[in-house]
C-alpha positions in Angstrom: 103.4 120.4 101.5 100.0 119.0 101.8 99.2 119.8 98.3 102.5 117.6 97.5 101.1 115.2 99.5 97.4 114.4 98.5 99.1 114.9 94.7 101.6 112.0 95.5 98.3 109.6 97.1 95.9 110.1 94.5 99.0 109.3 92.2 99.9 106.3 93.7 96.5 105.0 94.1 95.8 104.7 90.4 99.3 104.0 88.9 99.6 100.5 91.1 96.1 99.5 89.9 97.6 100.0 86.0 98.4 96.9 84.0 102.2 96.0 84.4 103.1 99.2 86.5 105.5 98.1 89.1 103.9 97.6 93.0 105.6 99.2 95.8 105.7 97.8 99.2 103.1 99.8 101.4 101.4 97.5 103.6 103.4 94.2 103.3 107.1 93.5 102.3 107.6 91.3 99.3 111.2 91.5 98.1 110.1 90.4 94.6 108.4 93.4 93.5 112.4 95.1 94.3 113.5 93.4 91.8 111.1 93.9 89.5 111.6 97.7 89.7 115.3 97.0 89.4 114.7 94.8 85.8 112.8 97.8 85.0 115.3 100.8 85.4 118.2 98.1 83.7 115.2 97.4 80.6 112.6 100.5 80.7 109.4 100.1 79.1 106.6 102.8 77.6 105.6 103.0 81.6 108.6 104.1 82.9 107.4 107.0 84.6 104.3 105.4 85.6 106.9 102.7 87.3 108.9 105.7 88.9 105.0 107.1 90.2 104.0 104.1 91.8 106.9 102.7 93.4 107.7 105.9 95.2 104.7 108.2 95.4 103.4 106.1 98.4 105.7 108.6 100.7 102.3 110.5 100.2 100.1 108.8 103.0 103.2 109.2 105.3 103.7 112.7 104.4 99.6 113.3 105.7 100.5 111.5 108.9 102.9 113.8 109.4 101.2 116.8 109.2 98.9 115.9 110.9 101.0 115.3 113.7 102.6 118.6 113.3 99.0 120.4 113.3 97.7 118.6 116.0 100.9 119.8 118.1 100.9 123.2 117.3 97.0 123.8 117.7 96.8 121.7 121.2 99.8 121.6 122.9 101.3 125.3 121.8 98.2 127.1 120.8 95.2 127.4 122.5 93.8 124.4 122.3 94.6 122.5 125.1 92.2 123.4 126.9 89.9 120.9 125.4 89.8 118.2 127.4 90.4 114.6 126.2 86.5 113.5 125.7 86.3 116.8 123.7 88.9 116.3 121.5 88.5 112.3 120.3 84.6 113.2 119.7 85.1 116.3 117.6 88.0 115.1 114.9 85.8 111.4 115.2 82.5 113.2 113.9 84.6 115.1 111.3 85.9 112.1 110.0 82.8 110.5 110.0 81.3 113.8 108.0 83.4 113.0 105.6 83.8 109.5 105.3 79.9 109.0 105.0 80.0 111.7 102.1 82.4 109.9 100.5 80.4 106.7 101.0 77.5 107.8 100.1 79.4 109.0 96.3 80.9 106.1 96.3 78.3 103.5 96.2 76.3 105.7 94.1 78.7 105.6 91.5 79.1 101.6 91.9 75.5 101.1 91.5 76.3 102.6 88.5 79.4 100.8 86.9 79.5 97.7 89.1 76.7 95.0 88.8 78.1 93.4 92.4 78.3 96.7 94.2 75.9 94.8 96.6 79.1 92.9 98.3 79.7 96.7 99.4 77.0 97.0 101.9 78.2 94.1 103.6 80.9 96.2 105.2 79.4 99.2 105.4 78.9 99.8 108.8 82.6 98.3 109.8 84.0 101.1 107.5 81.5 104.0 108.1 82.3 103.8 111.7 85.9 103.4 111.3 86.3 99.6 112.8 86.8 98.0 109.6 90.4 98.0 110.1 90.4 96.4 113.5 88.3 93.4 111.8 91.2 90.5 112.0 89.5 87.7 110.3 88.6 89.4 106.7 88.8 93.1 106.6 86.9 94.8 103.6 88.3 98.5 102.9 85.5 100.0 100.9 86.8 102.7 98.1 90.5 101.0 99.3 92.5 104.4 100.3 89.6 104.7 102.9 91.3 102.6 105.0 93.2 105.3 106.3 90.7 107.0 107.9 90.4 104.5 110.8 93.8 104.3 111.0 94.2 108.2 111.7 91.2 108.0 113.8 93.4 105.3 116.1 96.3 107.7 116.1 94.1 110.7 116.8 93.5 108.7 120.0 96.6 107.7 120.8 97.9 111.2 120.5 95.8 112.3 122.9 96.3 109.8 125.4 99.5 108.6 125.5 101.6 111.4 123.3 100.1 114.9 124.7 102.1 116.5 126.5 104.7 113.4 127.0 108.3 114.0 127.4 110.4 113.6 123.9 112.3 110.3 125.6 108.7 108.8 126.4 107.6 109.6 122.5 111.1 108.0 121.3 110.0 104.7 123.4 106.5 104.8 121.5 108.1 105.0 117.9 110.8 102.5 118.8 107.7 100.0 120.1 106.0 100.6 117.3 108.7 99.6 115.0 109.7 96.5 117.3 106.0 95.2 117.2 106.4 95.2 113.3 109.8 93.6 113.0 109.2 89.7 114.8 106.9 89.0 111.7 106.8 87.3 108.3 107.6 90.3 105.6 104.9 89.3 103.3 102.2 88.1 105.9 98.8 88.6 106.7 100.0 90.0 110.3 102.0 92.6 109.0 99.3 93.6 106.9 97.0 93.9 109.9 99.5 95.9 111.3 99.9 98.5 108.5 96.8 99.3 108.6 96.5 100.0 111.8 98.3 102.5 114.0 101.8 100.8 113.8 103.1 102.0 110.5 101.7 105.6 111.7 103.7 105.8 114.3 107.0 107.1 113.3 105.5 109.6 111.0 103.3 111.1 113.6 105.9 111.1 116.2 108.1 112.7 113.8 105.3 115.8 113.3 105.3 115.9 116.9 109.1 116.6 117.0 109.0 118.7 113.7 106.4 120.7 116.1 108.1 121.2 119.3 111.3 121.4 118.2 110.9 123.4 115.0 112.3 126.8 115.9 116.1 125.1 116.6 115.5 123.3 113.0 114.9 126.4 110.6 118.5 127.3 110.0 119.3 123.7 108.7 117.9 123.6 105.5 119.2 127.7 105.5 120.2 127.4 101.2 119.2 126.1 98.2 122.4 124.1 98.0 122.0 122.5 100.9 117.9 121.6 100.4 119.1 120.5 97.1 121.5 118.2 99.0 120.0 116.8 101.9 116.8 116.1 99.2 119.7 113.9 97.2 121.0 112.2 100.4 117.4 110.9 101.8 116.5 109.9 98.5 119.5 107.8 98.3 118.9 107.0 101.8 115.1 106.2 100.9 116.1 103.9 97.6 118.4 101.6 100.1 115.5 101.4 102.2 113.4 99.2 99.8 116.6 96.7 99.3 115.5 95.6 103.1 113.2 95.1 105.0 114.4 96.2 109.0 115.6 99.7 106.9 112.4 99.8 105.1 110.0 99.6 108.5 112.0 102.8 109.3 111.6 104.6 105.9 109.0 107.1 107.3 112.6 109.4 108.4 114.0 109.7 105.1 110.5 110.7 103.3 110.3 113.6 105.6 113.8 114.1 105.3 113.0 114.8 101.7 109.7 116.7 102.3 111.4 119.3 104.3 113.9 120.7 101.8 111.4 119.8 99.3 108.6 122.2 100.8 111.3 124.9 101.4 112.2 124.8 97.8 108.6 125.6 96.5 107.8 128.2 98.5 110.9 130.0 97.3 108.8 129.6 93.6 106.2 131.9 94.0 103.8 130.7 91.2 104.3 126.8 91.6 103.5 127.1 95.5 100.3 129.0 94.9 99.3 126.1 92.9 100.3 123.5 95.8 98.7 125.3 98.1 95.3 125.5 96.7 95.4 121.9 95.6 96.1 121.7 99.5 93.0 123.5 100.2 91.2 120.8 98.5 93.4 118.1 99.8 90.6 116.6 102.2 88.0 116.6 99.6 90.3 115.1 97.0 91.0 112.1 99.2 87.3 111.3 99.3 86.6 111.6 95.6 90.3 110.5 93.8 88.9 106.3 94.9 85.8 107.0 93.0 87.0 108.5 89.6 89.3 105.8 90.2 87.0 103.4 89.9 85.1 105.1 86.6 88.5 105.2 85.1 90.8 102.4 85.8 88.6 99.5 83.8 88.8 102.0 80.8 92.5 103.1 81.6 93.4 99.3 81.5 92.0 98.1 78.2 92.6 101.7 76.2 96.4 100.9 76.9 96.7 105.2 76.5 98.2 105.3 80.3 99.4 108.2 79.9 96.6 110.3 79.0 94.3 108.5 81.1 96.2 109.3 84.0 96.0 112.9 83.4 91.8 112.5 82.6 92.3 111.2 86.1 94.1 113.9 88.0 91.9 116.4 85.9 88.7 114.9 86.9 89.5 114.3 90.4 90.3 118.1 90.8 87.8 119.3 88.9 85.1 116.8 90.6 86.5 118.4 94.4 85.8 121.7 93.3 82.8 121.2 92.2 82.2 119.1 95.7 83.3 121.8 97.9 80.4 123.1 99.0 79.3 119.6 100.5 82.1 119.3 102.7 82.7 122.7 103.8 81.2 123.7 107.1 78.3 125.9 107.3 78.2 128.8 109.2 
């Protein structure tokens, strides 16, 4: 599943930056870009599938939340580790982050030194983004190498976790994903606020809760999805389910339920193909290094992508060179022993 996932992100990261390629709603709600989508599927163009990719494939950065929800449950509240105590546990997954984040960096401005004669405006908001408080900034916040933003965001939820969610009853965790959602719904669709919001904890919140429940509770869930008929159903029904989301924008505040919905089956389907989940598994090995990397060929490639008008093959250059850029970045980010 996380190879799915960082597959769907690093999709969805360079298809919305793609000349005419439909936007989807991620961090604000702007009914317009709805019906563009829907002149598109009545009149499709040579970016049809491009469309399809960006409009949906941001169900990736929810599907991450998720997971890492569900790890953080099973490894601290039914493995072993909870005996870490709170101090602990914020300090180690915050230094990891920052590992990684100041690797990324670090690539990053490098390569916009490079290709970018005002990569100086970077440095500005370096510090704000290396230490993971660039989101919090309410005035004007910078996201360097944009999909970073979503390391301060899980950095917030790693904290919450830990000091409101461990260990909580299910009833108290409802109330947090319910607040969450009610925090979001007062305001303007298409505002500023809501933007802050997003990119804060308050869109994480009903993903993560969900991987806490998918965690606690997953034993009495296993027979559910027992067939391929029914995976191949409920994936149908969700994505239906998902589509009608977009047409509002209370439903689509709750749209984190029927992504998972769809991941479940999903997952359970490609691990019944032996050769395909092999291959989504080892992307998922990758999956954190690809995160850092996919903003930076991103930003080699989309300028060229954009004025070659071959979208197509410059999307696959881009998934080609993002894998083979992680593997060859591996040994940077993996631990020493």
């Amino acid at each position: 599943m996380r190879g799915f996932a960082i597959l769907a992100v690093a999709s969805n990261n360079f298809t919305h930056l793609i000349n005419g390629v439909v936007q989807d709603n991620e961090f604000i709600y702007d009914y317009s870009q709805v019906d563009v989508f829907v002149s598109y599927l009545k009149h499709p163009t040579s970016t049809f599938l491009l469309d399809l990719l960006a409009f949906y494939s941001p169900f990736g950065v929810m599907l991450f939340i998720f997971l890492s929800g569900y790890g953080l449950t099973l490894k601290y509240e039914i493995g072993k580790g909870n005996e870490v105590s709170h101090g602990e546990f914020v300090s180690s997954h915050y230094w990891k982050l920052f590992q990684m984040q100041l690797k990324g960096l670090a690539l990053f401005l490098l390569v916009m030194f490079v290709f970018d004669s005002n990569y100086i405006v970077y440095f500005r908001h370096l510090m704000g983004q290396l230490f993971m408080l660039e989101n919090l900034n309410p005035i004007d916040p910078v996201i360097l190498a944009g999909p970073y933003w979503f390391f301060g965001m899980i950095m917030e939820m790693y904290i919450i976790y830990r000091y409101v969610i461990y260990r909580r009853s299910t009833s108290f965790l409802l109330f947090v994903i319910a607040l969450s959602i009610l925090l979001m719904a007062p305001f303007q669709p298409d505002g500023q606020t809501i933007h802050y919001l997003r990119i804060n904890f308050c869109m994480a919140v009903l993903p993560f809760g969900l991987g806490v429940l998918a965690a606690r509770y997953g034993n009495k869930l296993q027979n559910v999805y027992g067939s391929l008929t029914k995976c191949v159903l409920a994936m149908f029904v969700f994505f239906v389910l998902l589509t009608l989301c977009k047409f509002n924008f209370y439903a689509w505040l709750v749209m984190p339920i029927f992504i998972i919905g769809i991941s479940i089956p999903l997952a359970k389907i490609l691990n019944k193909m032996n050769m395909t989940s092999k291959v989504f598994c080892w992307v998922g090995s990758l999956s954190g290094i690809i995160f850092v990397v996919h903003p930076i060929v991103r930003e080699i490639l989309i300028q060229r992508t954009n004025t070659s008008g071959s979208y197509y093959g410059m999307f696959l250059v881009y998934l080609f060179m993002t894998i083979s850029l992680s593997i060859i970045l591996k040994p940077l980010f993996e631990k020493k022993k």
